[in-house]
N, C-alpha and C positions, 0 to 999 in steps of 0.2 A: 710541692710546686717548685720548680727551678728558677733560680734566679739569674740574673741577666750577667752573673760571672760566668755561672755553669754553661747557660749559654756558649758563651762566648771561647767557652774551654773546648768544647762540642764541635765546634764549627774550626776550630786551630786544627783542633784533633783531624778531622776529616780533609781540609787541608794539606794537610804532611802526610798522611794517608793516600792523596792523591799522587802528591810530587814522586813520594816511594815507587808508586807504581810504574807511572811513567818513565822516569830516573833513580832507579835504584841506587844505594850507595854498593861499591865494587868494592870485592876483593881482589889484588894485583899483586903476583909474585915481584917479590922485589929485584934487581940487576937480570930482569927477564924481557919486561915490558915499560917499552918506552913512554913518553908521555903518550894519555891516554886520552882520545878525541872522543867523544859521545855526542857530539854536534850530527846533526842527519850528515853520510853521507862520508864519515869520517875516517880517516883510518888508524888503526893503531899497529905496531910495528911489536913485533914478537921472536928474540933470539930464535934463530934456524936451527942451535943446537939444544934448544931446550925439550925435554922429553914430556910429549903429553902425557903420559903416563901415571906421571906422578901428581897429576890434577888439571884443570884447566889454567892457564896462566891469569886469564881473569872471567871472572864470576862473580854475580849480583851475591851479595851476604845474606838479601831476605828470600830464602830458597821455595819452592813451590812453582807456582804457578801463579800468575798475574793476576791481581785481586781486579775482577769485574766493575766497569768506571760508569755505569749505569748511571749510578748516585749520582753522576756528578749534575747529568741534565735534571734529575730531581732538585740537586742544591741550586740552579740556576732558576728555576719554579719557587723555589721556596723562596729567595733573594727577593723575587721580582715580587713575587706575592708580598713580601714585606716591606717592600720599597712603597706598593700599592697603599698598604694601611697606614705606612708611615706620614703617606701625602695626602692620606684621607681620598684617593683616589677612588677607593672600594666601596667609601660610606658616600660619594656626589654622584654613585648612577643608581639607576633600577637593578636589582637583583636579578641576574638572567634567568630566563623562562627556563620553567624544567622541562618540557615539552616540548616539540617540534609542531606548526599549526596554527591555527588562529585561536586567542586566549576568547576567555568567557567574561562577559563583564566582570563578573565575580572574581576571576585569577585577575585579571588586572589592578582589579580593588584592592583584591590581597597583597599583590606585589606593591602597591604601592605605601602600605598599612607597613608591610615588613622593611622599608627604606626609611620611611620616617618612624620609626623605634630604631632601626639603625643609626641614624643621623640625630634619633635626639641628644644623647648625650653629648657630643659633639656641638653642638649647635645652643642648645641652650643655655648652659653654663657660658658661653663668650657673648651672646645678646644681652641674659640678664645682670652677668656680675662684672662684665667689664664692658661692652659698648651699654649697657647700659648706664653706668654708673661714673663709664665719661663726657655721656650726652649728658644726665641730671645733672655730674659738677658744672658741666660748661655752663648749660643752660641758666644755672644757678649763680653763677658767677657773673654774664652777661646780666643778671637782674640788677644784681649789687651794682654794676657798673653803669646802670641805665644805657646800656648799647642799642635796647627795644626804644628810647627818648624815656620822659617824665610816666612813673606809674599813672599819673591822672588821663594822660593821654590814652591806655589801655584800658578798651573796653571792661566796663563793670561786671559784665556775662564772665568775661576770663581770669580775672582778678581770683588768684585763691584757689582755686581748679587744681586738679591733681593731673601732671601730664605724664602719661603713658608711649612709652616709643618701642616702634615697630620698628622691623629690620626685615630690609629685604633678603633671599639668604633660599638656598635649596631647600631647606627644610619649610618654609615659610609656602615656594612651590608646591611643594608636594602636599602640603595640608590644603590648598587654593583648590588642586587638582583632585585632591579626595573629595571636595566639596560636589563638584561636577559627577564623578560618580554617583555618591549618595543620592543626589537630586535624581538620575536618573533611576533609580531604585525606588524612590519615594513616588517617584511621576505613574510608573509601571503600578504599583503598588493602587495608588488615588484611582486608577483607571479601573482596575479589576473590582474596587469595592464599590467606585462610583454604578459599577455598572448593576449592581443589586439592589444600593440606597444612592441615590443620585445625591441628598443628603450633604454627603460625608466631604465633598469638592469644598465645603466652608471650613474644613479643618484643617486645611492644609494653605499655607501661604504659599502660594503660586508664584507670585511675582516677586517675592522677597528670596525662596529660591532659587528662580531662573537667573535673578541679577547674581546671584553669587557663582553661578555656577555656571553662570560665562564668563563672568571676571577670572575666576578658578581656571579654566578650561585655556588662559590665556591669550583670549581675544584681548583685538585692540579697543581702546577704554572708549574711542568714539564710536563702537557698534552698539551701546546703550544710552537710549534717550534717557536727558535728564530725570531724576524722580519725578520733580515738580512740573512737569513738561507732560510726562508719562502720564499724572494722576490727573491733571488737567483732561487727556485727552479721552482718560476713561469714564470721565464725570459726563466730557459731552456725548460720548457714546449711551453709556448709561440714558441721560437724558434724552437723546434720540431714539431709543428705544423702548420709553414708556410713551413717548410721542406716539 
């Protein structure tokens, strides 16, 4: 596997490569030719009594034919490609579609299955072992310092509790948004078996679903009624309709 000198030797190499090409270094008969312009456009001045015969008075040293500068819009591709992963550019979008058209839930699924294994590594290594672990110190240290007031003042429920921090963060998106998918896989799914054993609509939490999978889908947080509000209004429903 090459290492980031070899690299780096690679990319000199092809460099100097290119300059050659475009700017060859010259061979120049010496008390023949005067200083020698290679600027677009330039001229160079050449004794009147010198015989061309005996060779061109000046002439590129690296003889042939002009090495093909192709590469070079490749190396400009590559650069940019690399400037891309450098910035983590490559890992904060969706994977382009291989296809032209409209995807299938399923290619969407996938594509977004293949961005967060992209972005995991990236993402969770700086949640858990450093914003994590400078929220716990902080948090830990605002204890010691009573910044929250007197422990006695904190509720007894909290006291001792183990806290767990979230971060918000694409990766974090993207797993909200596969939620939204799945539900509708699960929805599709409950429908076709419900329609054989009607039954089977009690195995599936419906409601604990769809909230996730509107929050996921990233609707704003006031398009879902409260839990308590919600379960409230199924109770009276319910109740009206044993009525």
């Amino acid at each position: 596997m090459p290492d980031a000198r070899m690299l780096q030797q690679i990319s000199l190499t092809l460099l100097e490569a290119g300059q050659k090409a475009v700017d060859p270094p010259l061979k120049v008969t010496k008390d023949v030719v005067g200083a020698v312009n290679t600027y677009p456009g330039g001229l160079t001045w050449v004794d009147e009594e010198y015989d061309e015969r005996l060779g061109p008075a000046i002439e590129p040293i690296v003889g042939g034919n002009p090495p093909a500068l192709a590469w070079g819009e490749r190396k400009e591709e590559k650069i940019e490609s690399m400037l891309a992963d450098m910035f983590y550019l490559s890992k904060l979008s969706l994977p382009p579609a291989e296809v032209d058209g409209d995807m299938t839930k399923w290619e969407a699924q996938q594509r977004v299955e293949e961005y967060i294994r992209g972005a995991l590594p990236l993402f969770e290594l700086m949640e858990v072992e450093y914003n994590g672990g400078l929220c716990e110190e902080t948090f830990q240290q605002c204890l010691d310092l009573n910044l929250f007031g007197p422990m006695n003042d904190i509720p007894a429920a909290l006291r001792g509790q183990e806290v767990r921090w979230r971060f918000e963060s694409p990766l974090q998106e993207a797993h909200e948004r596969a939620k939204a998918q799945a539900f509708m896989q699960v929805a599709n799914l409950t429908q076709i078996a419900a329609a054989a054993d009607p039954s089977v609509i009690h195995d599936v939490n419906i409601g604990k679903g769809l909230r996730d999978a509107v929050t996921g889908s990233g609707a704003p947080a006031d398009w879902l009624v409260p839990l308590e509000q919600a379960q409230q209004a199924k109770d009276q429903a319910t109740k009206a309709a044993m009525a």
